[in-house]
Wavefront OBJ file of the C-alpha trace (Angstrom):
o trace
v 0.000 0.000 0.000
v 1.143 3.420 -1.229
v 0.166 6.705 -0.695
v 1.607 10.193 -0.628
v 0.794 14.205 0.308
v 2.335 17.292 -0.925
v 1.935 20.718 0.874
v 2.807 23.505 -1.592
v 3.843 27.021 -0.962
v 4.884 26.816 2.466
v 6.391 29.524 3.616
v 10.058 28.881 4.674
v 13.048 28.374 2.260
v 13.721 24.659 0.776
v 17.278 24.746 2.111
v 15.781 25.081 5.827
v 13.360 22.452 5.326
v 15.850 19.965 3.512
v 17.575 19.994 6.508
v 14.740 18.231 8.260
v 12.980 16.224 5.537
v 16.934 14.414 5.023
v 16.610 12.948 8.702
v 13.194 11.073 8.199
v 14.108 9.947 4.590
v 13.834 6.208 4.713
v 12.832 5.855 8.219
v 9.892 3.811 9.460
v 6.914 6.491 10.214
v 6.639 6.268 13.927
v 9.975 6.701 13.881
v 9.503 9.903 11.853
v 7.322 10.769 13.743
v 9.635 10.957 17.132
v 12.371 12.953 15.209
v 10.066 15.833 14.201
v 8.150 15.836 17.245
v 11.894 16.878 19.143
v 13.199 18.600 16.484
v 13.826 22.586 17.255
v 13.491 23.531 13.870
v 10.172 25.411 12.882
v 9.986 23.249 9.783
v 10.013 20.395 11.483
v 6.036 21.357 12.256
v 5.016 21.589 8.942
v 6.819 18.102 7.584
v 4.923 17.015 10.482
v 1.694 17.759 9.276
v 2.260 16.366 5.062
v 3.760 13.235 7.234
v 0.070 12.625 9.412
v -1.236 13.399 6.203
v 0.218 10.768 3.977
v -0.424 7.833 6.611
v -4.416 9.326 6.495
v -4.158 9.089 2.941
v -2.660 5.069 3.148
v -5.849 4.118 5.754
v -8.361 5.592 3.480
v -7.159 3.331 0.743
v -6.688 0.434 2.665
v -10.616 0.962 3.667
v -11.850 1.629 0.022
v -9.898 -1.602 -0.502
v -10.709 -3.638 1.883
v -7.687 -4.452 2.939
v -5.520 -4.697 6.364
v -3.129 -1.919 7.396
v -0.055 -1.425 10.187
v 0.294 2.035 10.623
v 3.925 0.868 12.064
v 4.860 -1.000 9.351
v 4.890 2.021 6.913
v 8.061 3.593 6.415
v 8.670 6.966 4.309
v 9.429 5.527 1.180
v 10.022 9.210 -0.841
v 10.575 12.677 0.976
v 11.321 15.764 -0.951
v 11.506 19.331 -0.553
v 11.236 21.862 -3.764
v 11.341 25.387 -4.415
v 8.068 27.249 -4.829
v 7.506 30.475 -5.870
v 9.208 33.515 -4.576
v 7.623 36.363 -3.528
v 9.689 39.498 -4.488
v 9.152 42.846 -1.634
v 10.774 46.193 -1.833
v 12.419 48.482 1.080
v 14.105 51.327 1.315
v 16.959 51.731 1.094
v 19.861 54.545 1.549
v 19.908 57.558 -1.207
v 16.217 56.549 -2.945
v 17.410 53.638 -3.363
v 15.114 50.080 -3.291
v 16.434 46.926 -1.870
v 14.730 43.628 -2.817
v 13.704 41.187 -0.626
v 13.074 37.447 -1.443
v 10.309 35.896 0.586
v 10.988 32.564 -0.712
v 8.466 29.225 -0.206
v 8.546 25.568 -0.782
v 6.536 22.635 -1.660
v 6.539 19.706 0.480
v 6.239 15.555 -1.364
v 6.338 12.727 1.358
v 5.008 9.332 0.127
v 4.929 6.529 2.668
v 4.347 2.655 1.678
v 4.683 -0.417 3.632
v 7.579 -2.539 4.462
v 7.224 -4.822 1.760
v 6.991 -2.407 -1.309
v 9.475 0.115 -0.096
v 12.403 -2.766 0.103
v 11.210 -4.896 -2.755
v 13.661 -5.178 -5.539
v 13.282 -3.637 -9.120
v 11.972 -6.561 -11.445
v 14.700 -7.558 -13.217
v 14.901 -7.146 -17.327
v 14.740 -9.801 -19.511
v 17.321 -12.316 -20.588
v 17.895 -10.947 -23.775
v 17.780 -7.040 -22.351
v 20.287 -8.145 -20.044
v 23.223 -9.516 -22.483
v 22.733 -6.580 -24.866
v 23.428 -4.265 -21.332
v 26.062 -5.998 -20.571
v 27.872 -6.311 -23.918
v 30.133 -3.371 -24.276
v 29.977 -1.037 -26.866
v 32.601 -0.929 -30.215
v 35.360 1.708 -29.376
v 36.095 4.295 -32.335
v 39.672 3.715 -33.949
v 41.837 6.494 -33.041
v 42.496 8.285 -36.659
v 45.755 10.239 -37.210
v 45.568 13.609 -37.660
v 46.956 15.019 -41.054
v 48.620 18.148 -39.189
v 51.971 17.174 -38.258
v 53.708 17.758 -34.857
v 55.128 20.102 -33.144
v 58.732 19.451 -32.601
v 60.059 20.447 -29.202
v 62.727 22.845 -29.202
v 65.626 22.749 -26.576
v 66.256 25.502 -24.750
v 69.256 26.970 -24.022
v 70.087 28.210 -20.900
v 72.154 31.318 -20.638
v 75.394 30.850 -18.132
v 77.337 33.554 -16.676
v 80.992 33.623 -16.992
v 82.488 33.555 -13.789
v 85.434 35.694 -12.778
v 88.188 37.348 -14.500
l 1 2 3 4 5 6 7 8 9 10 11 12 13 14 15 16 17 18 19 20 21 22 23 24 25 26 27 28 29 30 31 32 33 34 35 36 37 38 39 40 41 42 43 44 45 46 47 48 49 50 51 52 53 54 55 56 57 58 59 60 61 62 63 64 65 66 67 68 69 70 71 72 73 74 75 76 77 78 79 80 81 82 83 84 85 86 87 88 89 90 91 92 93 94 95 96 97 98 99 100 101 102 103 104 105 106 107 108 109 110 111 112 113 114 115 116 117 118 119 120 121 122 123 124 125 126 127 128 129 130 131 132 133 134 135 136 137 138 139 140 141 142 143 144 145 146 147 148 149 150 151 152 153 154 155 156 157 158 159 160 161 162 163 164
């Protein structure tokens, strides 16, 4: 079981909130859940909330589905933080002069799944797929250049006579 939330145009910076969203990557969700509840940072709050959200969004399918669902089992299979829009203010500044400022925000992607799908391996290709991958490409003959050479030229170091 799958499921995922995204919070868009949050406002704080991405690079402040990847600094959270980087702990909980991969973890299991009550886990997740521990590490944001103690964290200091303000994002932490908001990663919170897209995190609750995500699990709802797994128990809502499991019930359309009919199916049975461990909340502890799930882990955070996918956790990203991107740049939103930035909203561009004016002040004043010294001599009539404007400064900008960049109120920057971020949308928030978490999807969770459960312990079997987030560690199951990729299906592997075909056997035919998998000799053409592993057969090496031809390499290109080196061709020779019709410009000749340079030729090096010694130098000659100037010496000093000594005394008279």
């Amino acid at each position: 079981m799958e499921a995922r939330a995204i919070q868009r145009t949050v406002r704080q910076s991405a690079r402040k909130m990847r600094l959270v969203i980087d702990q909980i990557r991969g973890r299991a969700v009550p886990e997740a859940y521990a590490i944001l509840r103690f964290s200091k940072k303000l994002a932490a709050k908001q990663i919170h909330k897209v995190l609750k959200s995500a699990v709802a969004n797994v128990e809502q399918r499991a019930l359309r589905e009919n199916q049975a669902l461990d909340v502890d089992r799930l882990r955070v299979d996918y956790a990203v933080v991107n740049e939103g829009q930035t909203l561009k203010r004016f002040t004043p500044a010294a001599m009539g002069r404007a400064t900008p400022i960049l109120k920057r925000t971020s949308h928030i992607e978490i999807r969770v799944a459960g312990e079997a799908e987030s560690r199951a391996p990729k299906a592997a290709p075909a056997k035919g797929a998998k000799a053409e991958a592993k057969a090496a490409p031809p390499k290109a003959e080196k061709t020779k250049s019709k410009r000749p050479k340079a030729k090096k030229t010694a130098s000659k170091s100037k010496t000093k006579k000594e005394g008279k």
